[in-house]
VEXDREN-2710 file (C-alpha; in Angstrom, 1 decimal):
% VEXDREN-2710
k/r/px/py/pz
1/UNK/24.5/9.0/45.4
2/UNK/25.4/12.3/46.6
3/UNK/28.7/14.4/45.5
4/UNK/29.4/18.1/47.0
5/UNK/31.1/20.1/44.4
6/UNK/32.3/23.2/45.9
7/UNK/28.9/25.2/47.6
8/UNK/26.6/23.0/45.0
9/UNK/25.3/19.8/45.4
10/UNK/24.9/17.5/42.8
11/UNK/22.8/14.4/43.3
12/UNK/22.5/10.9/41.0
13/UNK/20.2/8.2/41.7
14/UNK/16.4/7.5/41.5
15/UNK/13.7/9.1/43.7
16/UNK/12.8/7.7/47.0
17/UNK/9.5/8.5/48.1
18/UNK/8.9/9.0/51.9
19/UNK/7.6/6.3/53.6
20/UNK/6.9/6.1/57.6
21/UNK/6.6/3.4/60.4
22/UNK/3.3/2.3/61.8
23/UNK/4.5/3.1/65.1
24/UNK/4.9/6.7/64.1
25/UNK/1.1/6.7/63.6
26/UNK/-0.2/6.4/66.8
27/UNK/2.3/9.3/67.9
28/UNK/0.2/11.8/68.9
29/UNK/0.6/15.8/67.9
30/UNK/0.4/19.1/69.9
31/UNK/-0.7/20.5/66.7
32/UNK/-3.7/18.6/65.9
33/UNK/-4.4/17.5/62.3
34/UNK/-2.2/17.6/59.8
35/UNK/0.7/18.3/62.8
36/UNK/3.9/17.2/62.6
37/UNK/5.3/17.2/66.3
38/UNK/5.6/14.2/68.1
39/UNK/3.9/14.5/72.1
40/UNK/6.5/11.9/72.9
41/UNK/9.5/13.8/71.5
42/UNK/8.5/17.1/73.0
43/UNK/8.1/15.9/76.8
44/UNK/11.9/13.3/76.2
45/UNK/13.7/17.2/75.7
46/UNK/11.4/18.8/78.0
47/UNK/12.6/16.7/80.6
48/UNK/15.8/17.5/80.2
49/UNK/15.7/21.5/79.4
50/UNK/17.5/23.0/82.8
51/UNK/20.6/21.1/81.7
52/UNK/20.6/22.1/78.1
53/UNK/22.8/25.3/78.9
54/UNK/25.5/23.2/80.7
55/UNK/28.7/22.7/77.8
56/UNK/29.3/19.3/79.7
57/UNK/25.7/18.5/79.0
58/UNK/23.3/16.8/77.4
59/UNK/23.4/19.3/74.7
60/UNK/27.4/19.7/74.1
61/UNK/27.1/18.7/70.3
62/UNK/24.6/21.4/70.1
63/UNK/26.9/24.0/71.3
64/UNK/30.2/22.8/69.6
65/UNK/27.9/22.7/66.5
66/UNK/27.6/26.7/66.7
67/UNK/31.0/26.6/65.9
68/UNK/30.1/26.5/62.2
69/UNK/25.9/26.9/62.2
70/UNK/26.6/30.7/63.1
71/UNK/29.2/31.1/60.4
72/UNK/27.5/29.4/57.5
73/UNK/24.2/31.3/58.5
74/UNK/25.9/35.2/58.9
75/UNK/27.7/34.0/55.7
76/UNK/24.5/33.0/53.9
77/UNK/22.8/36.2/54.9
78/UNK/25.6/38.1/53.8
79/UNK/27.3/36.8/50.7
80/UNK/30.2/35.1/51.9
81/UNK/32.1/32.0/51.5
82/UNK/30.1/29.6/53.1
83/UNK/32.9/27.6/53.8
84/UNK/34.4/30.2/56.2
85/UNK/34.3/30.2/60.1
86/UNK/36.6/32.8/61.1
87/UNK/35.9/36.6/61.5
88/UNK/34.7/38.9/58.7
89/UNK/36.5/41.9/57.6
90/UNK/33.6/43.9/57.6
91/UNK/33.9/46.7/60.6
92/UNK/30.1/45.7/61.6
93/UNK/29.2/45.1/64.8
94/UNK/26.0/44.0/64.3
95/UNK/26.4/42.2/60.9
96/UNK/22.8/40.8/60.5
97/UNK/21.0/43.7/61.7
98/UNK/17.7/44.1/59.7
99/UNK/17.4/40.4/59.1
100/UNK/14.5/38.4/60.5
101/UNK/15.4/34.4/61.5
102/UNK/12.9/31.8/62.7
103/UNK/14.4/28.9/64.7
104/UNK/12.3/26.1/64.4
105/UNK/12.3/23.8/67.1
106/UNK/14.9/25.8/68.8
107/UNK/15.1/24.1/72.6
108/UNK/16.3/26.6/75.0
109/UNK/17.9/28.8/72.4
110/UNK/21.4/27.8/72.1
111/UNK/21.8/28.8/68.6
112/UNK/19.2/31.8/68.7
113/UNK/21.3/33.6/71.4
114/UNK/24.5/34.2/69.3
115/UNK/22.2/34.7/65.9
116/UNK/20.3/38.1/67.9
117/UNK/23.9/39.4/69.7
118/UNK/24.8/39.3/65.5
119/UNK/21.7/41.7/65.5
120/UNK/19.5/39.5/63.6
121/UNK/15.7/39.9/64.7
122/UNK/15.1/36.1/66.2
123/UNK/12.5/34.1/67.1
124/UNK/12.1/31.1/68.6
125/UNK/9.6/27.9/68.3
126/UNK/9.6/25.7/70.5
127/UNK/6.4/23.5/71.6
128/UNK/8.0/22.2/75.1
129/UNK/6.6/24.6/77.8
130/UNK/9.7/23.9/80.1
131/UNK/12.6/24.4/77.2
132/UNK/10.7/27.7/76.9
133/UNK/10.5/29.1/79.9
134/UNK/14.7/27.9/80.1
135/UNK/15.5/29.7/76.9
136/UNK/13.7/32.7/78.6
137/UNK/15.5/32.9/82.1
138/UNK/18.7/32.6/80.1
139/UNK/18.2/35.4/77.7
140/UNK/17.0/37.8/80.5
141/UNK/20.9/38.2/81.7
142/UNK/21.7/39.8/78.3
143/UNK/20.5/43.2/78.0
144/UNK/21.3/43.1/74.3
145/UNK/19.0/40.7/73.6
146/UNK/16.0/42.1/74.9
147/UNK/14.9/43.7/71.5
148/UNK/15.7/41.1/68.9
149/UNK/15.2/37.8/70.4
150/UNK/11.4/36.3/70.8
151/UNK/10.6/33.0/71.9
152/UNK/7.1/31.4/71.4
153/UNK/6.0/28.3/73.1
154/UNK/3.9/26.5/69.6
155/UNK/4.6/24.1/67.0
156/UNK/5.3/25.8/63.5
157/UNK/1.9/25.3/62.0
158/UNK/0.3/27.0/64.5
159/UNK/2.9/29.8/64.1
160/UNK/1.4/29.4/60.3
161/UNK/-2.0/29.9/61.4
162/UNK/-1.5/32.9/63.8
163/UNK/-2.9/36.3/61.8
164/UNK/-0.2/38.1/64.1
165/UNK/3.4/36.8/63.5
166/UNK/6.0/37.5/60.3
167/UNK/5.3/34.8/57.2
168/UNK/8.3/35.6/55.3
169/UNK/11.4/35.5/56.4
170/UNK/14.8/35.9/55.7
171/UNK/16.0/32.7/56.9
172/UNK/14.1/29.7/58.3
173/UNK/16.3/27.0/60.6
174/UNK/15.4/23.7/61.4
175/UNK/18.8/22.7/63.5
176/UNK/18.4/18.7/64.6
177/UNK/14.8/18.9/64.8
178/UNK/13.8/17.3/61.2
179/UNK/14.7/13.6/62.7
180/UNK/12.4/14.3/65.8
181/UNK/9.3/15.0/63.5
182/UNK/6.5/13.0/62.7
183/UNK/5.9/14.2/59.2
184/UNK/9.2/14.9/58.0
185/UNK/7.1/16.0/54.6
186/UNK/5.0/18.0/55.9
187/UNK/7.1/20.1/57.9
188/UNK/9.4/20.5/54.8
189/UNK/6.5/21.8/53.1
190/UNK/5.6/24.3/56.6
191/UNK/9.6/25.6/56.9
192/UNK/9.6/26.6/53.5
193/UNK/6.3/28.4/53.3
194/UNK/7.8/30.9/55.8
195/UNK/10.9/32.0/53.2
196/UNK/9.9/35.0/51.4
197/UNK/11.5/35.0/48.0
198/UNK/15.0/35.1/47.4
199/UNK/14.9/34.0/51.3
200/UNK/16.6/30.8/52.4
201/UNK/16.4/27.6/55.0
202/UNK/18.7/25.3/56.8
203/UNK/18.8/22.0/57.9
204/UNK/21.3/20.5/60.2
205/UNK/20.3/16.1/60.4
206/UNK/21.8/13.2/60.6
207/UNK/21.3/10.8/57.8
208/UNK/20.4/7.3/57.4
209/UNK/24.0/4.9/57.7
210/UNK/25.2/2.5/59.2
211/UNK/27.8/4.8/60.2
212/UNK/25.7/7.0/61.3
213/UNK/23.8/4.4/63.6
214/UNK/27.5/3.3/65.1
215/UNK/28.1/6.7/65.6
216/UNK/25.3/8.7/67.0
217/UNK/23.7/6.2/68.3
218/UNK/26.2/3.7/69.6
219/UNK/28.8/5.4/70.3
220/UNK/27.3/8.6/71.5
221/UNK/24.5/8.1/73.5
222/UNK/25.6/4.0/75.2
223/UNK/29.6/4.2/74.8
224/UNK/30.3/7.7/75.8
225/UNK/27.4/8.8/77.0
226/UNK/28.1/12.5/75.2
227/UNK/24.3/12.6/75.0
228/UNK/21.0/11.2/76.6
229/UNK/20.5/7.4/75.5
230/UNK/17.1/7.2/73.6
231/UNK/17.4/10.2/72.0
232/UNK/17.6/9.5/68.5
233/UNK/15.9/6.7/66.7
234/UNK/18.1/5.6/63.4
235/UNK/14.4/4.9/61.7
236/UNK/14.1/8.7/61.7
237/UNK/16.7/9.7/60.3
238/UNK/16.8/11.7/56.7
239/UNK/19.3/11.3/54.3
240/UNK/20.8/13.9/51.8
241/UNK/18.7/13.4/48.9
242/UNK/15.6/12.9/50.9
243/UNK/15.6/15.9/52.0
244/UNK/17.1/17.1/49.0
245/UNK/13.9/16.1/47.1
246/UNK/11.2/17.2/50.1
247/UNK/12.6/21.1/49.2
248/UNK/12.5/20.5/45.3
249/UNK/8.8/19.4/46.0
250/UNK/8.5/22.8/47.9
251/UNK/9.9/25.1/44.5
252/UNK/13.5/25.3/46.8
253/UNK/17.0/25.2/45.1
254/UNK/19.7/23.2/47.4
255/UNK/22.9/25.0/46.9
256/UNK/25.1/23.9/49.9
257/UNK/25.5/20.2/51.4
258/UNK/28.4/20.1/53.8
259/UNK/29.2/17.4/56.6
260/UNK/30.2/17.9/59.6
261/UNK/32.4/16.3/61.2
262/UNK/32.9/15.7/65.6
263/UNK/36.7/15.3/66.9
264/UNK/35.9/13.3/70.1
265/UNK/39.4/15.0/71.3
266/UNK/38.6/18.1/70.9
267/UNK/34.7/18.0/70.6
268/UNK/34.5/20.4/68.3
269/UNK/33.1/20.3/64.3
270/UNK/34.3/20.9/61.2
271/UNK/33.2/20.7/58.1
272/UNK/33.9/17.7/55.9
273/UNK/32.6/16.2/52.4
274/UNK/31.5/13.2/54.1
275/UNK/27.6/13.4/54.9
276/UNK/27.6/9.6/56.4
277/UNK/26.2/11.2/59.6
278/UNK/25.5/15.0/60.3
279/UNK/24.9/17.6/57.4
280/UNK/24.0/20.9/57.0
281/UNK/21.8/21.9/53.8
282/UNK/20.9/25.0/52.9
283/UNK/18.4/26.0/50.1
284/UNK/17.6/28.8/48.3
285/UNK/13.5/30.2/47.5
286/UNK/13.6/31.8/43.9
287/UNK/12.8/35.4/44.0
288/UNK/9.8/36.7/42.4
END
């Protein structure tokens, strides 16, 4: 059972440990042994990368979602009230300047976009070639981000592997990608190895209800068709202590659990205590 007091999270109920589906075995990686991307997930959001920029499109949740992901993560970085989404009194204009982010799993860089024009030093993973090359067109119409905005077309363990890129980080995000993974473990265990100490991660997923099965899957994808059917499977889902546990494995402190909830009127989030479908989580590396 899961209860969010305030920015902690305080969790009851016996371990669960990870188990996966057969089917998931045969799921083959573009980052060989030990990988945790699935071939079949990348080319299903490949396919549909030159619409991912359209509001109206297959990516809208993704883009309403900003409305609070950017807040909670210049917060974080900062030292604000997680909780708040409006401006910051701070005369700034480039509030994250000097802080390095890795997006993992980033698509065509809808949420690296406003985290660099917040002068953050950005980079993006992304393993679909097409997503890439999207997220690349896109951010060549904004001088500003030019300097601070990278994107790499690899999985995150072959960013771990490659002598030439950053290894600690500021912040690590993994933003609806967790429940696309093959090895939701193991690339736990690969996000957190690239916080430095005292450095932090986030998680944005969808966990494991019924509610959550009537609601992003149902509703979304076959009702209203907000999003493309097929492309969440309920099986994959993580819940809030799951994941909880997979950083506690990885000598990470969860600190902030939130929901987050979407007005089908407005389409728009907010955040809510209610974690029956999406959450954010974000935990903290102890400092040396």
């Amino acid at each position: 059972m899961l209860r969010v007091l305030g920015r902690t999270a305080v969790f009851f109920g016996p371990r669960r440990k990870w188990t996966f589906r057969a089917s998931l075995s045969s799921v083959g990686t573009s980052s060989g042994v030990g990988g945790t991307v699935s071939q079949e997930e990348v080319e299903k959001f490949g396919r549909e990368a030159d619409d991912w920029w359209a509001l109206d499109g297959p990516a809208l949740p993704l883009h309403a979602m900003n409305d609070l992901r950017v807040p909670l993560i210049r917060n974080a970085l900062l030292g604000y009230n997680l909780d708040h989404t409006g401006r910051l009194p701070s005369p700034d204009v480039f509030p994250l300047a000097g802080r390095s982010i890795l997006d993992v799993g980033c698509g065509v860089g809808i949420l690296c976009e406003p985290l660099a024009r917040l002068g953050a030093e950005v980079t993006g993973l992304e393993p679909a070639e097409q997503s890439i090359k999207v997220a690349k067109e896109h951010a060549s119409h904004d001088p500003l981000l030019t300097d601070r905005l990278d994107y790499k077309c690899m999985s995150v363990e072959e960013y771990i592997r490659s002598p030439d890129e950053k290894k600690e980080l500021d912040l690590v995000v993994a933003s609806e990608v967790i429940e696309h993974v093959s090895n939701p473990p193991l690339f736990v265990e690969n996000v957190t190895k690239l916080v430095k100490p005292g450095g932090m991660c986030l998680f944005t997923t969808l966990n494991r209800t019924q509610l959550s099965y009537l609601v992003a899957i149902v509703m979304a994808e076959y009702v209203l068709n907000w999003i493309t059917r097929g492309t969440h499977d309920w099986h994959m889902f993580v819940s809030p202590q799951e994941l909880v546990d997979m950083l506690c494995d990885n000598g990470m402190s969860t600190s902030f659990v939130r929901g987050m909830a979407f007005n089908p009127v407005t389409k728009r989030f907010s955040w809510t205590d209610n974690t029956y479908v999406n959450y954010a989580l974000l935990a903290t590396k102890p400092s040396l």
